[in-house]
C-alpha positions as CSV (number, residue, x, y, z in Angstrom):
1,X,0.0,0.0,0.0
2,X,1.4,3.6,-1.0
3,X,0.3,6.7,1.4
4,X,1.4,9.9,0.1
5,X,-0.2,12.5,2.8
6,X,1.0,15.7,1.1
7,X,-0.3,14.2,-2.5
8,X,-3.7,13.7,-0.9
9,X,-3.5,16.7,1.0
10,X,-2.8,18.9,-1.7
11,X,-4.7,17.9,-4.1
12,X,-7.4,19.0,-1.4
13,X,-6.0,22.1,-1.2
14,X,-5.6,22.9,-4.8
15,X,-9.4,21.3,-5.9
16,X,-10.4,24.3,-3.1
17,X,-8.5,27.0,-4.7
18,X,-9.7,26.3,-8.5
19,X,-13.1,26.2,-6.9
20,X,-12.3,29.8,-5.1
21,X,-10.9,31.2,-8.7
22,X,-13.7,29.5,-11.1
23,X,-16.4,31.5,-8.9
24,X,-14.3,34.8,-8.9
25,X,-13.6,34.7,-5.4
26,X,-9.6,34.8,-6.0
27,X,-8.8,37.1,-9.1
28,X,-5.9,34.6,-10.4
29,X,-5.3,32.8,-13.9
30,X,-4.5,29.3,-11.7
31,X,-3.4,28.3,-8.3
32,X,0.3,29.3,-7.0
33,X,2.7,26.1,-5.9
34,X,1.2,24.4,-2.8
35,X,4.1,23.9,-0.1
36,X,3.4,21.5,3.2
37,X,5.4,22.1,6.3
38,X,5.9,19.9,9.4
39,X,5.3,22.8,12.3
40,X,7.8,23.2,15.1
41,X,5.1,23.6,17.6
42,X,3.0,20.4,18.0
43,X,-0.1,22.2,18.8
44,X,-0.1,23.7,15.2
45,X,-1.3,20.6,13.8
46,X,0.7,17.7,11.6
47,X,1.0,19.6,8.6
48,X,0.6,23.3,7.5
49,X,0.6,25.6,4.8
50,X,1.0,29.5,4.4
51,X,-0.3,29.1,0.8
52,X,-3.1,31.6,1.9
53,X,-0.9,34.5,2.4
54,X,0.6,33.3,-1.0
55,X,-2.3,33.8,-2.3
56,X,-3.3,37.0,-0.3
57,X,0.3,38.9,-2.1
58,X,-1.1,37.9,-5.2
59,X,-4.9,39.2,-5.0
60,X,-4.6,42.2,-1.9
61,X,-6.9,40.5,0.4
62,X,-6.5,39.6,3.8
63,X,-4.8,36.5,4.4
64,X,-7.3,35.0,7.2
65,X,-10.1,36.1,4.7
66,X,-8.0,34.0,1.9
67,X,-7.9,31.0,4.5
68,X,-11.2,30.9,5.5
69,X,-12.2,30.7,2.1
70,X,-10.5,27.9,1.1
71,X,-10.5,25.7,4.3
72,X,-14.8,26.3,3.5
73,X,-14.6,24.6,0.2
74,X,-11.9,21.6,1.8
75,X,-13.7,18.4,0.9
76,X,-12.3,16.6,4.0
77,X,-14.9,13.8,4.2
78,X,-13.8,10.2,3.9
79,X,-10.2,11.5,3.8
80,X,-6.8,11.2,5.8
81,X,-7.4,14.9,7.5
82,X,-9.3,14.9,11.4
83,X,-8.9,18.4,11.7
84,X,-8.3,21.4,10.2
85,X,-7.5,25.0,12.1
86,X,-6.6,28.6,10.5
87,X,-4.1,30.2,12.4
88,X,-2.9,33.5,12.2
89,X,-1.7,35.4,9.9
90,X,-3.4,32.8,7.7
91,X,-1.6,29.2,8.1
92,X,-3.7,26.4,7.7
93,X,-3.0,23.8,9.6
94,X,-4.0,19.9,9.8
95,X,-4.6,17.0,12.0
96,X,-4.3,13.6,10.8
97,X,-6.7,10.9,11.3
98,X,-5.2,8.1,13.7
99,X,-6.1,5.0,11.2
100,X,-4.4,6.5,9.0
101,X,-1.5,6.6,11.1
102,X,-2.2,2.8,11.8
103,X,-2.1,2.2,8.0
104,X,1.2,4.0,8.0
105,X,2.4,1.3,10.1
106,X,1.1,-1.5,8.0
107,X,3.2,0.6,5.3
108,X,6.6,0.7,6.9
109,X,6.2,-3.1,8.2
110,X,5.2,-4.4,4.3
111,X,8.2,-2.0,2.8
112,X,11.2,-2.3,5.3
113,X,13.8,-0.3,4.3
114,X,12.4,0.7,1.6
115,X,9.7,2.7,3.0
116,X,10.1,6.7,2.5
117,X,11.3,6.1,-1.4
118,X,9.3,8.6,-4.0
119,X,8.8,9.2,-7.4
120,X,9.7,12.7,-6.9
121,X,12.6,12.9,-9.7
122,X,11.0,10.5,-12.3
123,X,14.0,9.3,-13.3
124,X,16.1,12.1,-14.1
125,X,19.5,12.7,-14.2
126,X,21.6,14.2,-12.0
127,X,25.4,14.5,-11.6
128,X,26.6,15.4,-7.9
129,X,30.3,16.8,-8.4
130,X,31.8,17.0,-4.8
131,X,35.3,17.3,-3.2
132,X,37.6,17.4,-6.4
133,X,40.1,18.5,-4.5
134,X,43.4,19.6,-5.9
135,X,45.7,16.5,-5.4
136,X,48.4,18.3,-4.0
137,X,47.6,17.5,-0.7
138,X,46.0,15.5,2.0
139,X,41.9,16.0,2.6
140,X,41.6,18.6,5.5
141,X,38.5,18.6,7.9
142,X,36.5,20.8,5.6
143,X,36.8,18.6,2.4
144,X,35.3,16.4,4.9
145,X,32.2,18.1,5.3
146,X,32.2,18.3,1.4
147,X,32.4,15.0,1.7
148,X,29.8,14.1,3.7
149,X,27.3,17.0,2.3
150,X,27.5,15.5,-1.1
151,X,27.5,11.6,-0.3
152,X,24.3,12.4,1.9
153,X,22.5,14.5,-1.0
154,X,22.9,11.8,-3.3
155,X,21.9,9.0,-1.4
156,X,18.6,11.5,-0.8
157,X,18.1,12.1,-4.6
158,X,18.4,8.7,-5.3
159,X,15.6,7.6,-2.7
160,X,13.5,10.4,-3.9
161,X,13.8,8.8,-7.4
162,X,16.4,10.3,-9.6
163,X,19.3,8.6,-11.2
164,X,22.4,10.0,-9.5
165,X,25.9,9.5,-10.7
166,X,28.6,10.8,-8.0
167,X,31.6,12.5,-9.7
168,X,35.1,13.7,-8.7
169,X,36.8,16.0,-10.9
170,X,41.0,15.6,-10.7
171,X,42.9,18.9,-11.5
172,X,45.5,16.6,-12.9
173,X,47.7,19.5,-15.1
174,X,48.6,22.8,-14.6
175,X,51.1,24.4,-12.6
176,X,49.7,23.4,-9.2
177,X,50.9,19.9,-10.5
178,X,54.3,21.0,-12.0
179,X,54.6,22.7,-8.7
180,X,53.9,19.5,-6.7
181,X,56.3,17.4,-8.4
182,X,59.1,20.0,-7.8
183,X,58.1,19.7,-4.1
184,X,59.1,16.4,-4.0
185,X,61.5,16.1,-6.5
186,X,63.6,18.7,-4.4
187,X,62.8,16.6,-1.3
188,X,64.4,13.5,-2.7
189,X,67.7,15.2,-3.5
190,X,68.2,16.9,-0.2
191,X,67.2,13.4,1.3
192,X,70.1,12.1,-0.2
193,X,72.6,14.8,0.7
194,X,72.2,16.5,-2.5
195,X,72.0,20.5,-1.9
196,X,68.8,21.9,-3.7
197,X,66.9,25.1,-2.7
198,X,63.4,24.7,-1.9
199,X,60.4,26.1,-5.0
200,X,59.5,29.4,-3.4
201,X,56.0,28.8,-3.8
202,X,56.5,24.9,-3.3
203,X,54.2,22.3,-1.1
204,X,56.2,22.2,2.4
205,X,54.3,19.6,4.4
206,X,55.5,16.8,5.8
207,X,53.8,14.7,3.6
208,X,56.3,15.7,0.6
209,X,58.9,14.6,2.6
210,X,56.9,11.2,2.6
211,X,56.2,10.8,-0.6
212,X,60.2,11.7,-1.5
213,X,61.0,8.9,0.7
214,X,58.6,6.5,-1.2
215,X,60.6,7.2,-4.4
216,X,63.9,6.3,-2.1
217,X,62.6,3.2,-1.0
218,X,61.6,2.0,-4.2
219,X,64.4,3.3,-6.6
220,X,66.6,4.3,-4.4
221,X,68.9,7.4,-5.7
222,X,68.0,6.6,-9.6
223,X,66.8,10.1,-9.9
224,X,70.1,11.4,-7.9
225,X,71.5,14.3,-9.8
226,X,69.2,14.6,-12.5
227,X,66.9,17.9,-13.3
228,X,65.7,16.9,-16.8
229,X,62.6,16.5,-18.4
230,X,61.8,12.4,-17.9
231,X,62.5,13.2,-14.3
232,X,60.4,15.9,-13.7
233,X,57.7,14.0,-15.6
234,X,58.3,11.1,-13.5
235,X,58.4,13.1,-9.9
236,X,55.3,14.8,-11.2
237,X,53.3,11.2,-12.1
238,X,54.6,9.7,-8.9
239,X,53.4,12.6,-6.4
240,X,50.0,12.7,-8.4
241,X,49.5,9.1,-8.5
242,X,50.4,8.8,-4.1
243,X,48.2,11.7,-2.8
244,X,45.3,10.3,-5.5
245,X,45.6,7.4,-3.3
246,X,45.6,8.6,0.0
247,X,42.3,10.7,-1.0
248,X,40.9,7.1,-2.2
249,X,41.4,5.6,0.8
250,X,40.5,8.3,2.9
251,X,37.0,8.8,1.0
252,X,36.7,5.1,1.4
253,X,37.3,5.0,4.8
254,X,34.8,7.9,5.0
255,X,32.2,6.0,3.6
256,X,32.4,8.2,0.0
257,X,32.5,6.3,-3.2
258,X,32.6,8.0,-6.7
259,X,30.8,6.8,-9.8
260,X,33.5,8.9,-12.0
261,X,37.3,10.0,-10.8
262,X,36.9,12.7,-14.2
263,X,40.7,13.5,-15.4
264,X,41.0,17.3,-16.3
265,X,43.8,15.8,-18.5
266,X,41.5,14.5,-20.5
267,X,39.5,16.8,-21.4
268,X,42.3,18.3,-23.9
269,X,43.0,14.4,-25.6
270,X,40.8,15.7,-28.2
271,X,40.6,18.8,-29.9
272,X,37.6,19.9,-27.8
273,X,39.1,23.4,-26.6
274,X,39.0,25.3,-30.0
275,X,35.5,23.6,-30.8
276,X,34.0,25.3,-27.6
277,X,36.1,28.6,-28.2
278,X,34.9,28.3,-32.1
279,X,31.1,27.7,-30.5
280,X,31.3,31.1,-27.9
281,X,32.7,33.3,-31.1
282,X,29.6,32.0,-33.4
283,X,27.5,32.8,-30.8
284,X,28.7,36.4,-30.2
285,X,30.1,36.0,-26.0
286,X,33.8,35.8,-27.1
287,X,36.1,38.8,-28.0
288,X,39.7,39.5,-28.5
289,X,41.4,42.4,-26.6
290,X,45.3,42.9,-26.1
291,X,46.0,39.5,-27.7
292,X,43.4,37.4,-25.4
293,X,40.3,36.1,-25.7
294,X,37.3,36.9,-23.4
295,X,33.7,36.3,-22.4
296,X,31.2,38.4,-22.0
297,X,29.7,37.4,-18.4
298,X,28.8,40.6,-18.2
299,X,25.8,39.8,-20.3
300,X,24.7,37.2,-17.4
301,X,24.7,39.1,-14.8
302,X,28.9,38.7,-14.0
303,X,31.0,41.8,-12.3
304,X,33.5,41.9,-15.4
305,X,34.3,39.7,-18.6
306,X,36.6,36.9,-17.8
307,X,39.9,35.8,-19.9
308,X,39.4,32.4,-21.6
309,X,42.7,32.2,-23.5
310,X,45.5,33.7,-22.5
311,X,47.7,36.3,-24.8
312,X,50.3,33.0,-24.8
313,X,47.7,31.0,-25.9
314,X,47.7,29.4,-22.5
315,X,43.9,28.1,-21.8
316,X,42.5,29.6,-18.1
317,X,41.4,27.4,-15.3
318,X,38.2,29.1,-16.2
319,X,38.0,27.8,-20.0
320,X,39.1,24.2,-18.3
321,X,36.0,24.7,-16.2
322,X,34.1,25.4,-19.1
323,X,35.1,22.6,-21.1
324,X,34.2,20.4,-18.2
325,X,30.9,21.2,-17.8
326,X,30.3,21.4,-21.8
327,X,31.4,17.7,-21.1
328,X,28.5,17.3,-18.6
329,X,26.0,18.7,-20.3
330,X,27.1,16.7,-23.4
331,X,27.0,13.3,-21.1
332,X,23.4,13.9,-20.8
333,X,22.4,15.4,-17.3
334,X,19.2,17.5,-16.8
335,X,20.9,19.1,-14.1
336,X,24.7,18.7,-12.3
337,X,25.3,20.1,-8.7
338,X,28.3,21.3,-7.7
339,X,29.4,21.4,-4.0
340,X,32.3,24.2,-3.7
341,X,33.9,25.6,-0.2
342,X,33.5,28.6,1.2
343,X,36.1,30.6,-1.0
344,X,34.7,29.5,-4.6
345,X,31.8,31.7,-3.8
346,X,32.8,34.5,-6.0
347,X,33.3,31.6,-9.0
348,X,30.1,31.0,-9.4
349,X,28.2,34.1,-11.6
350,X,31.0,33.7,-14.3
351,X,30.2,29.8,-14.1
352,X,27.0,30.3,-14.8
353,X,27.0,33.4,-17.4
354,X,29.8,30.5,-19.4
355,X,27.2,28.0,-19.9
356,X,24.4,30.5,-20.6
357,X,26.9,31.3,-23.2
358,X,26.9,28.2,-24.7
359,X,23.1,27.9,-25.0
360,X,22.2,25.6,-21.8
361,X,19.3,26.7,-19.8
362,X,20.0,28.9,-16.1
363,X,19.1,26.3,-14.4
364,X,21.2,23.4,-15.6
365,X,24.2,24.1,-12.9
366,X,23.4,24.0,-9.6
367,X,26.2,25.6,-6.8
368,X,26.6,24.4,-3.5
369,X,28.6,26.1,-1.3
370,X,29.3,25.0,1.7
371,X,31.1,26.9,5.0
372,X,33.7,26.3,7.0
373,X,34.5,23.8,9.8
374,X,36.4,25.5,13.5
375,X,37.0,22.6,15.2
376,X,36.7,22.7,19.3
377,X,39.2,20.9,22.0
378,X,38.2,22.0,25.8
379,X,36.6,25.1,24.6
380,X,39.2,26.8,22.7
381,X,39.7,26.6,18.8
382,X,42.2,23.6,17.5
383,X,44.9,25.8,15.0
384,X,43.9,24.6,11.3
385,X,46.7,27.3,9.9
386,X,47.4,25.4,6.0
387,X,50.4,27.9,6.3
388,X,53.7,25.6,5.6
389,X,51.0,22.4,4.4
390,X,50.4,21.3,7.7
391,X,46.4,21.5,8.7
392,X,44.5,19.0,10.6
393,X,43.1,16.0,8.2
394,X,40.4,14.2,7.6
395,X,42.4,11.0,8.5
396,X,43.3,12.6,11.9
397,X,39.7,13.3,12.4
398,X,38.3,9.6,11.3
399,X,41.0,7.9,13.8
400,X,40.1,10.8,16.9
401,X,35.9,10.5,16.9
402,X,35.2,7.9,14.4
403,X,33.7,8.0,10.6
404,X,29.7,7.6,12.3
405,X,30.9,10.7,14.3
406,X,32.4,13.2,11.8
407,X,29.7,12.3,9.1
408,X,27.1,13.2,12.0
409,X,28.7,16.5,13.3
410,X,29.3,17.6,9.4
411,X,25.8,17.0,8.9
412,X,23.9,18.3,12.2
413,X,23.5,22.0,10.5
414,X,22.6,23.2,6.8
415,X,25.7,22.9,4.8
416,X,25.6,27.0,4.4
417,X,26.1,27.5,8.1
418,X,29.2,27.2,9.7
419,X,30.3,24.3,11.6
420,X,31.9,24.3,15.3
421,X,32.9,20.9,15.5
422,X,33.2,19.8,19.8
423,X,35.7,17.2,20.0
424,X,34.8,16.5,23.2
425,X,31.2,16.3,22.7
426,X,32.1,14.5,19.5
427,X,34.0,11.3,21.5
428,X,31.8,11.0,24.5
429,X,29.6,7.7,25.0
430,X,26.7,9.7,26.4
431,X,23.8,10.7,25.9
432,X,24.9,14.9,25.0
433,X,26.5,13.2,22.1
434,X,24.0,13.0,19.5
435,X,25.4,10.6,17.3
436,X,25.4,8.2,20.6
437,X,21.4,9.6,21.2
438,X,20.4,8.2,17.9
439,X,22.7,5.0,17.5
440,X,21.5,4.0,21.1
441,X,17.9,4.2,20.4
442,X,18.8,1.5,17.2
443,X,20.8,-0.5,19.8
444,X,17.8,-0.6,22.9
445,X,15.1,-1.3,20.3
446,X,17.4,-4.2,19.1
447,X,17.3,-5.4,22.5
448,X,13.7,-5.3,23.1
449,X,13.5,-7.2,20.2
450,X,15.6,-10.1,21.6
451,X,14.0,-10.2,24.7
452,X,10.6,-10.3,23.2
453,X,12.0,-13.2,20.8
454,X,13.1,-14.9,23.8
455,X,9.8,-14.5,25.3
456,X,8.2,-16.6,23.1
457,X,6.6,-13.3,21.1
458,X,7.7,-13.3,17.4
459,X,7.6,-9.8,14.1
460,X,5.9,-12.0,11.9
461,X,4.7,-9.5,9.3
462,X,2.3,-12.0,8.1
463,X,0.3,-11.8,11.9
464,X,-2.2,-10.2,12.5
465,X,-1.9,-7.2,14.8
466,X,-4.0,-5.1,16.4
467,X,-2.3,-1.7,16.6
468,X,-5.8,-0.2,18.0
469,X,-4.3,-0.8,21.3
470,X,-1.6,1.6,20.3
471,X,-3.4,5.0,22.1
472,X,-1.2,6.3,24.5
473,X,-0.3,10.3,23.6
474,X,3.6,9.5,23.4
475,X,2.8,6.5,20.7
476,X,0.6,8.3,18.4
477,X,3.5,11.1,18.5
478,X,6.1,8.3,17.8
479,X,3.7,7.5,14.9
480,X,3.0,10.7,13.2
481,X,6.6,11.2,13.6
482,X,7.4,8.1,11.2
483,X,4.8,9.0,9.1
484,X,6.5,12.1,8.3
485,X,9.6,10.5,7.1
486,X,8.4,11.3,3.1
487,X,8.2,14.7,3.9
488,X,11.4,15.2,5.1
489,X,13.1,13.0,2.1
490,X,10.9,15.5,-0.4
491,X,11.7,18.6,1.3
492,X,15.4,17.7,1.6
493,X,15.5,16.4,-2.0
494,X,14.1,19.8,-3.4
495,X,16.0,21.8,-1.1
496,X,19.2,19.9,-1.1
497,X,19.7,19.7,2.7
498,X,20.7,16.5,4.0
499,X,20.9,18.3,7.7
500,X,16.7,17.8,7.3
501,X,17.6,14.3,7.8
502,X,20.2,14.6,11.4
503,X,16.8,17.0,12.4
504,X,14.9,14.2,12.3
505,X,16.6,11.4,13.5
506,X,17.3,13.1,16.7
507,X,13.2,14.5,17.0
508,X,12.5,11.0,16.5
509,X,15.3,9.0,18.9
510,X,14.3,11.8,21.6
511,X,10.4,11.0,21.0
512,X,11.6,7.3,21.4
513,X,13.6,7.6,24.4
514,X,10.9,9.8,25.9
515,X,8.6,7.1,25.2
516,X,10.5,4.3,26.7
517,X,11.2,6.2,30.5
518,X,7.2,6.0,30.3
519,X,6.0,2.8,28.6
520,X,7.0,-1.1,29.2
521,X,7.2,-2.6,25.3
522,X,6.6,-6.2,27.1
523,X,3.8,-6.7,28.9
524,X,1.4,-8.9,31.2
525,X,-0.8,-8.2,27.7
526,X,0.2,-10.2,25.2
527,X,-1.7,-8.1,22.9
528,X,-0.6,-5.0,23.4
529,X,3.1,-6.0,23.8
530,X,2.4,-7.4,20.2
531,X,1.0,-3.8,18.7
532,X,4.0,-2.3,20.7
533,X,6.4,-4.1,18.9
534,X,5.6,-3.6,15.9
535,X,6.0,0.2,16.4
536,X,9.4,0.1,17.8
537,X,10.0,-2.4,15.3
538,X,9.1,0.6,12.5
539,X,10.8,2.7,14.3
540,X,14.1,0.6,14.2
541,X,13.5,0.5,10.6
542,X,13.4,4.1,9.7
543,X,16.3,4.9,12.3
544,X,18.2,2.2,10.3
545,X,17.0,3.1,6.5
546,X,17.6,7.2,7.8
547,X,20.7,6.7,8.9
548,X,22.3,4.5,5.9
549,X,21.1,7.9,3.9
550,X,23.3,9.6,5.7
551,X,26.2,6.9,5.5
552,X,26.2,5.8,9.1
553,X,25.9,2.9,10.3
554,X,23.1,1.4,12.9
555,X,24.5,-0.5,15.6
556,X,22.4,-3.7,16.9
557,X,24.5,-3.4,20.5
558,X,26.1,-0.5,22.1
């Protein structure tokens, strides 16, 4: 059986409104885009919309005058809804029927961890581009909350029904890369007493140092004395290759995967450069002035035209980024997301005036960006300084609180807000940890579970069960709560904020846990005992399924 409460609901709403405009009540050529919201305040209802002071903007009336007219032409008979209230200004809010909430159960017991999926994206394509770091380095803590940001959004997209492809984009060329390999290409002749001064502008972490000494160990002083091209080449190969690795393994062990590792390197194995400069000329955004080649931007909505080509014929890192996302577009999407930090946010108007320029539609690109990470030890703030390449990383992080942890904590706000990350907080085994909060309420209802199996009582979803017994306040709030997990998915999907998802784990583990101080599961009554466990069984399942969204795990035992 499929419920879709905000389907039903709006569909309500929307027959009310045509109603309301057919007999000239609301001065409007069709109804405005109906939004549902879970309220804050539990006396405000189980769902509520503000769609009447959309409404009111549009037609100067008062918005309880816009309310009251359409909550009097709600056909709520034989439907889902037990109540409806206006509230002021003009929010209209809704009580749901508790069989319906019964039949929500029935829902989540037949689907498993499969209930909460939608048909929201039909199928569509999207690309999720996040990290892509430069690999010249180690991941810090902030390309971990990249990281998890993207990794989380996918997972959501795909369960709301689009086809996702996760992608990693490799600055592979260039001079970061020329630089990199002179790092460690000086490294390995001062580690074998040769005298070399250091790039001015070099990479001076330790891990250069490392990576020199991999060379040592497996070639030994080959390379010694020598400052010509092969060797370059193969000190610039050899760096790339290593720190591409380590990211690998780090994502891994962070619970990332990539569908694509995309080489920019590629992208000039065929002659696609001059084809996409030949494409901006014909369509009139490129110019030449003092021996370059620019865009016009400025026609999108950009500060200044941007260089594409250099006077020396040199492509930019902005025609690179152009030719990548031609590449996209060309692959097929109908829509790629990018996930940027904090300091690409002036990137992104000339990004999106480029492929306006080549003809794509303004809504094809999608930017992300996502703050910064301060990380907390005893109540001061842990140095991050990336001044001489040293910087806390993601690896320290993953060994200090765990992967469950920092996915959590990168996660607990909207990826737009900055993050104080409480590494105290972060390793406790108690109950101010939320991470702990959540996985413990997993971990107890695994127990009940046991016990009740040892007990003789079985979760045989073929059984009958009567979940009328089920009437106590805090287990028709535990219900309503899982019945709003589609909501949250939806919202989250169209919004792109996974953090909608740590919201509402931790409302629902703190309803649980609330709910469990109160109320035995097993009972003298064999029948209630029955009805009770199949609601924490439902709500081990969406703990479980919610949390695998967000790439942590659900412990059976803590």
């Amino acid at each position: 059986m499929k419920i879709d409460l905000s389907e039903q609901i709006i569909e309500l709403l929307s027959a009310s409104i045509e109603k309301n405009i057919k007999e000239g009540r609301f001065p409007l050529k069709e109804a405005p885009q109906i939004n549902l919201q879970v309220p804050k305040n539990k006396s405000h209802g189980d769902l509520s919309t503000n769609i009447a002071l959309q409404i009111a903007r549009e037609v100067s009336t008062k918005p309880l005058e816009v309310a009251n007219l359409i909550v009097n032409n709600l056909e709520t008979q034989n439907t889902i809804i037990d109540k409806v209230q206006i509230a002021e200004p003009g929010f209209i809010n809704f009580w749901l029927k508790e069989n319906w909430l019964f039949q929500n159960l029935e829902e989540i017991r037949e689907k498993g961890e499969d209930y909460g999926e939608l048909n929201l994206g039909k199928g569509k394509r999207i690309q999720v581009e996040f990290v892509s770091v430069n690999p010249t380095g180690p991941l810090h803590v902030g390309h971990g909350k990249c990281a998890a940001v993207g990794d989380s959004l996918s997972n959501i997209l795909k369960k709301a029904g689009y086809k996702v492809e996760k992608e990693y984009y490799i600055n592979d060329q260039g001079r970061q890369i020329d630089l990199l390999g002179q790092s460690v290409q000086t490294r390995y002749h001062q580690l074998l007493g040769e005298k070399r001064e250091f790039p001015s502008d070099g990479y001076k972490g330790e891990y250069i140092k490392d990576i020199a000494q991999e060379v040592i160990a497996k070639f030994q002083d080959k390379y010694k004395g020598r400052d010509d091209q092969e060797s370059r080449e193969f000190f610039k190969s050899f760096a790339l290759q290593s720190i591409l690795a380590g990211i690998k393994k780090d994502l891994n062990d962070f619970g990332v995967e990539f569908d694509v590792w995309f080489s920019e390197k590629s992208l000039y194995e065929e002659d696609k450069l001059s084809e996409m400069v030949e494409l901006l000329k014909q369509r009139g955004f490129l110019y030449e002035k003092e021996g370059a080649f620019w865009l016009k931007t400025t026609t999108f909505g950009d500060e200044k035209d941007r260089v594409v080509i250099r006077e020396n014929g040199v492509p930019t890192y902005f025609a690179s980024d152009i030719l990548y996302h031609q590449n996209k577009y060309q692959r097929g999407f109908d829509k790629v997301i990018d996930i940027w930090g904090a300091d690409h946010h002036g990137y992104i108007k000339r990004m999106k005036a480029a492929l306006q320029a080549l003809g794509y539609p303004p809504d094809f690109l999608e930017v992300l960006i996502v703050q910064f990470v301060t990380l907390i030890r005893e109540g001061k703030e842990v140095g991050m300084s990336t001044r001489g390449g040293e910087f806390v990383t993601l690896r320290d992080l993953i060994e200090e609180v765990g992967r469950d942890v920092a996915r959590y904590f990168f996660l607990m706000k909207s990826y737009d807000s900055h993050t104080d990350f409480d590494l105290d907080v972060a390793k406790s085994q108690s109950m101010e940890n939320p991470v702990y909060y959540v996985q413990y309420a997993h971990a107890r209802i695994c127990s009940i579970i046991k016990k009740a199996k040892e007990a003789g009582l079985s979760l045989d979803r073929k059984e009958k069960v009567n979940l009328q017994r089920l009437s106590e306040e805090e287990e028709l709030a535990l219900i309503k709560e899982l019945s709003l997990l589609k909501e949250v998915i939806k919202k989250a999907a169209l919004t792109w904020r996974p953090h909608l998802l740590t919201n509402y784990l931790y409302e629902l583990a703190s309803l649980f846990h609330r709910y469990y101080t109160v109320h035995r599961v097993i009972t003298d009554d064999e029948e209630l005992s029955r009805a009770r466990l199949v609601l924490v069984d439902c709500i081990r399942i969406v703990l479980s399924s919610t949390l695998k969204i967000l790439g942590i795990s659900a412990p059976e035992s803590m």
